[in-house]
N, C-alpha and C positions, 0 to 999 in steps of 0.2 A: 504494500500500500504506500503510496505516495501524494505530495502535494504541497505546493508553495515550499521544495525545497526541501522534504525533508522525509524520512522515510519511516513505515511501523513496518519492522519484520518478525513472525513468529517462529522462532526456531524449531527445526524437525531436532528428530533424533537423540530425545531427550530421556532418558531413562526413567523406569518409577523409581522414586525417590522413596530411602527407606528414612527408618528413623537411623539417627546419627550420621547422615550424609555430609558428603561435604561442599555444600553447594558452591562456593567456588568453584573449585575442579569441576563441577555438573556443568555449569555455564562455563566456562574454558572450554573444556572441552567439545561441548554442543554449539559454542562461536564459531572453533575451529571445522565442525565436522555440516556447518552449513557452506563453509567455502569464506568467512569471514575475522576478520581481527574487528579487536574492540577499539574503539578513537575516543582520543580527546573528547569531552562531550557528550557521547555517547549516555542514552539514559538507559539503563537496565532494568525490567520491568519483571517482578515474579508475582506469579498466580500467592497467593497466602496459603494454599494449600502446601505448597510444597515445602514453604519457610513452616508451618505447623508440624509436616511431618517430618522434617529433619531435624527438629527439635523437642520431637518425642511428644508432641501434643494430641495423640491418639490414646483414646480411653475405651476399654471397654467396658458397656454398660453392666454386663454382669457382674464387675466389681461397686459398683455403686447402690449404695444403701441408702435411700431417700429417704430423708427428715417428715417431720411431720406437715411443715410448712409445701416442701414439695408434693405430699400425698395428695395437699386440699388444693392447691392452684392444679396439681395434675386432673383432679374430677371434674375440675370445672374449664378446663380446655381441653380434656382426651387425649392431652399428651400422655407419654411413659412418663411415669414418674421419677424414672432412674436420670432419663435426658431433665426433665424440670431440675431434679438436683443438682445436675452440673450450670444447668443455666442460673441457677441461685447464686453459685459459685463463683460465675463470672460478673454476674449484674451491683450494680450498686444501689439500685431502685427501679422495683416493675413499674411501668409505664403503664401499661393497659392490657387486659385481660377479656379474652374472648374464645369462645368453642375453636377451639386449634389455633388460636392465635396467643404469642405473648412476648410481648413487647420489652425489652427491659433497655436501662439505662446502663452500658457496658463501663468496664471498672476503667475504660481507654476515654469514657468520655463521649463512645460513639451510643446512639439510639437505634436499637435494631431489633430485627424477631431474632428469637432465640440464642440470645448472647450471641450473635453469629457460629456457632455452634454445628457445622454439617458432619450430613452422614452421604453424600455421594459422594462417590469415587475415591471412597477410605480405602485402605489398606485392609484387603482381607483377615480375618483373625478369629479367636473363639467365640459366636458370639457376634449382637450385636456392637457394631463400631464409631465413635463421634469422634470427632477432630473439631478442638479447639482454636481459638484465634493464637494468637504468638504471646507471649507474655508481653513483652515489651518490641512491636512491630520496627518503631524508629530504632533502637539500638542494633537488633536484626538485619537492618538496612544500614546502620550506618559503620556494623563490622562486614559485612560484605562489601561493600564500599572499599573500606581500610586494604582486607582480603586482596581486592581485586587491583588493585592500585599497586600493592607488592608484587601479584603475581603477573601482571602484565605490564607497569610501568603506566600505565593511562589515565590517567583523569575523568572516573563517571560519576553520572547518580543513580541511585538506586532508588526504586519504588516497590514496597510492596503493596499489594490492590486486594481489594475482594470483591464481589457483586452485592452491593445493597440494594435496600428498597428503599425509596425515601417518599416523605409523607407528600400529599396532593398528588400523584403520581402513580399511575401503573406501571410496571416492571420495575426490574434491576436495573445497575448501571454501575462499570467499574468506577471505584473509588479507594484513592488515597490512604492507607491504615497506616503506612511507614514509608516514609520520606529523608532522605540525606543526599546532600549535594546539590541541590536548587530549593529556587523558590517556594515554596507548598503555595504562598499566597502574595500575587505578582500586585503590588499597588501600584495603580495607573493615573493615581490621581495626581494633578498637576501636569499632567498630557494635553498638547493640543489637538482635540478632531480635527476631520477633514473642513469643516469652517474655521478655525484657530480657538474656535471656544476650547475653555481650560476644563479639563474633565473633573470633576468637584466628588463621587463618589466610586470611579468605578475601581473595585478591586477583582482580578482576576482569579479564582480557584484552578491556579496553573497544572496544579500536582493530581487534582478530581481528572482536568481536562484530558492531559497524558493517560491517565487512568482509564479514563472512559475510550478514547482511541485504541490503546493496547487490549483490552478487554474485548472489544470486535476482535481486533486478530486474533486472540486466543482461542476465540471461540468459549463454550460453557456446557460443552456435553463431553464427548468421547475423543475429540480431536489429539490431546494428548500435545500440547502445544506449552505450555506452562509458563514459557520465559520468552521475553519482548524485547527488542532492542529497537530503541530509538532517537535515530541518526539525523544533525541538521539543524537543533533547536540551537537558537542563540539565547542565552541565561547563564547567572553571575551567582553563584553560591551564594547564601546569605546567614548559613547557620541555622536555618527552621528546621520542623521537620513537622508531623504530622499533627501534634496538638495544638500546634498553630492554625489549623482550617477548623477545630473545634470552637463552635461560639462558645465563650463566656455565661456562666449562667444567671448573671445579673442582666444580660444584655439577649436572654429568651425571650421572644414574645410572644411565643405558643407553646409555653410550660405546660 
């Protein structure tokens, strides 16, 4: 995929990634084995899937013993109660509750069903299987980063994504959970438009954007695609990283 310059490419030949991988070498070697070196710039884009399982964020629910609080939210959305315990786990505060739906405020600051918590295209194992978000997505991102810079000598950013749902809205759309290396949130204010008016609020969600682009290439089924590189972007590190595209919650207006 390409446009104005700049390229989203989804790597073949990417292996399933186990727990304690080393995804450096994953991506090394699946750059090399598309016919490509990493550049300057370059952004690195990984599905969250594969950052959770190479860091051992797969649980089997037959080991989860559900609290009591998990048994009564489970009756009353018809979830598993063993999945409701982990989603406890991860939430800092349920949001909303509903027959199969349940919403929680994630311990990362994100708002989403099921503490983002999935069970497609887990790692098979005893039982059934959920994978977790990352404990800490930006650190994640910003040791592969580090990683990747030693083992190739190059200057990238890393993004890790997931597919959320966000409110007013039907479907998913990839978004930014771990950010190092650029902007997460490009401020454009004091820009002139195309008339020289000065632009007074526009802030860019540069890091959702990349997100959402690499997320089409990846695809969200079977494709087996995981990791995104993309080439072209002009952007200036800034030291953010993903809790920065989290509102504030003095500044909610739909709490």
């Amino acid at each position: 995929m390409t446009s104005r310059g700049y390229s989203v490419t989804a790597l073949a030949s990417v292996p399933v990634v186990q727990p304690g991988a080393d995804l450096c070498r994953v991506i090394v070697d699946a750059v090399a084995a598309n016919g490509m070196t990493l550049a300057d710039g370059d952004v690195v884009v990984l599905a969250q899937k594969i950052v959770s399982k190479a860091e051992g964020r797969q649980v089997a629910l037959d080991s989860v013993s559900p609290s009591p609080a998990a048994l009564d939210l489970a009756a009353q959305t018809g979830k598993d109660a063993r999945l409701v315990e982990l989603i406890l786990g991860e939430a800092e505060a349920v949001v909303r509750i509903r027959p199969n739906l349940l919403i929680v405020r994630h311990r990362l600051g994100l708002v989403l069903a099921n503490a983002g918590i999935d069970q497609s295209n887990v790692l098979p194992g005893e039982g059934s299987q959920a994978l977790l978000l990352p404990l800490d997505p930006d650190a994640s991102a910003a040791q592969l980063r580090a990683r990747l810079a030693a083992a190739t000598g190059r200057t990238v950013a890393v993004l890790v994504i997931d597919s959320l749902g966000r409110a007013w809205r039907m479907g998913t759309t990839g978004t930014a959970i771990g950010v190092a290396g650029l902007p997460a949130v490009l401020d454009l204010r004091g820009r002139a438009d195309l008339t020289g008016r000065k632009l007074e609020s526009s802030e860019l969600g540069l890091a959702d954007e990349i997100a959402a682009a690499a997320s089409l290439a990846m695809g969200q089924a079977d494709e087996g695609t995981p990791i995104v590189i993309m080439r072209g972007l002009n952007y200036a590190a800034d030291g953010s990283d993903a809790r920065t595209i989290i509102r504030p919650r003095e500044m909610d207006l739909f709490p």
